[in-house]
Structure formats: structure tokens, C-alpha cells
Phi, psi and omega in degrees: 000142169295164166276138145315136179315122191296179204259123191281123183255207166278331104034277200261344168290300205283330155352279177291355169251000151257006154242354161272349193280337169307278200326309260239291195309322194270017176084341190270327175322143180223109184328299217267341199249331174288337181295319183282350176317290219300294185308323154326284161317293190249057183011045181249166180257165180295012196249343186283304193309289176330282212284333149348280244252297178315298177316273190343313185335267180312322182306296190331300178301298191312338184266003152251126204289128161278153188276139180292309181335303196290310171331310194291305204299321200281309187330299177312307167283353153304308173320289206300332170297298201289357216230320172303284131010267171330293185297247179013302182264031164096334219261073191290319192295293167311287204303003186246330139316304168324283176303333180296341170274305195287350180275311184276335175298336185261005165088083186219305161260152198220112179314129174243158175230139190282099167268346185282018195032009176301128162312154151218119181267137135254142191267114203232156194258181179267317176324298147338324185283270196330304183258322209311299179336311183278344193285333194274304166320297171323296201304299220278301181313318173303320183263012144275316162318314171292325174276339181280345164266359181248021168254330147339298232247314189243000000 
């Protein structure tokens, strides 16, 4: 009878998931030809290697800090598609939501908290709707101006 195949330990799995995590990082993984590199190089099948790869994956992304700026910057132009949007179809409520968020992303609004629990409605005309809005639109273009000359600047 042969000896059995050695016994692959834990070990040669981080192994192998800090060497696709190489691959990955330096750019050169190639799915279809690097899965069979791999399974080869440490005697596993390619179906082991995926799930490697996959981990190597998930590791990479959880490790790099995203830039907020661009995060703040996409947030903002997303509003700004829904707020566009809104208005267009009529939709006073979403356009006024929208902007009330791009108001606190650009720190324009600053959450106060109620300790007496009290609801607070305001009961608003649709004119009232109308301008709290442009009024909101204003502000915030103006501190996207502001913020876009001191990114200018600096």
C-alpha cells in the first residue's frame, strides 16, 4: 500500500493565503491561471486555492482605510442626483431629506437632541416646503463653494 498523502495543516492554508494576498497586493493575481500556480505549488486543488483567494480577498479590502473625502464627496453627489430627482417628480418630502443630509454631511446642520421626548411636527404649507428648501439648496452650494475654494488653496 502507499503512504497517504501528507496531511496538509494550518499552516500551509496561511501560507497560502499570504501568498495570494502577495499576488493581490502587488497586482499580478490572474484568477483562472494563478488558481492552478497555486494549487500546484502547495499541493491542493484549485477549488482550496479559491477559497484562499477569496480570504486573501476580504483580508485586503477590510485593510485598507478608506478615504473619507472621496466617501463625503460621492455621498454628496448621490444626494445631489436624489434631491434633483425629487424636485422633478414633484416629491417635496424626499427633496427635502435629501438636502437635509447633504446639509448635516457638510456639517451645516448640527443634531440637537430633545431630552423632554416630546414629538416635534412641523406643520409647513407646501410654499413653506418650497422655500425651507431653496433655502437649504442655497446654503449648501454656498459651503460646497467654500469648501471647494479651500480645497483649491490648499
Amino acid at each position: 500500500m502507499e503512504v497517504a498523502a501528507k496531511k496538509r495543516t494550518r499552516v500551509d492554508a496561511d501560507a497560502g493565503v499570504r501568498h495570494c494576498m502577495m499576488l493581490m497586493a502587488e497586482g499580478m493575481w490572474r484568477t483562472k491561471r494563478h488558481r492552478a500556480e497555486v494549487a500546484a505549488l502547495f499541493g491542493v486543488s484549485p477549488a482550496t486555492v479559491k477559497t484562499w483567494a477569496t480570504t486573501a480577498s476580504r483580508v485586503l479590502r477590510l485593510s485598507q482605510e478608506p478615504d473619507m473625502e472621496k466617501v463625503r464627496a460621492r455621498s454628496l453627489a448621490s444626494l445631489q442626483v436624489i434631491v434633483t430627482k425629487a424636485l422633478a417628480s414633484n416629491e417635496l418630502r424626499a427633496g427635502v431629506s435629501a438636502l437635509e443630509l447633504r446639509a448635516k454631511l457638510l456639517g451645516l446642520i448640527v443634531q440637537k437632541h430633545d431630552v423632554t421626548h416630546r414629538p416635534k411636527v412641523a406643520h409647513l404649507s407646501r410654499e413653506e416646503h418650497l422655500q425651507a428648501l431653496e433655502q437649504l439648496r442655497t446654503e449648501i452650494a454656498e459651503e460646497e463653494a467654500r469648501l471647494h475654494a479651500e480645497g483649491e488653496s490648499s
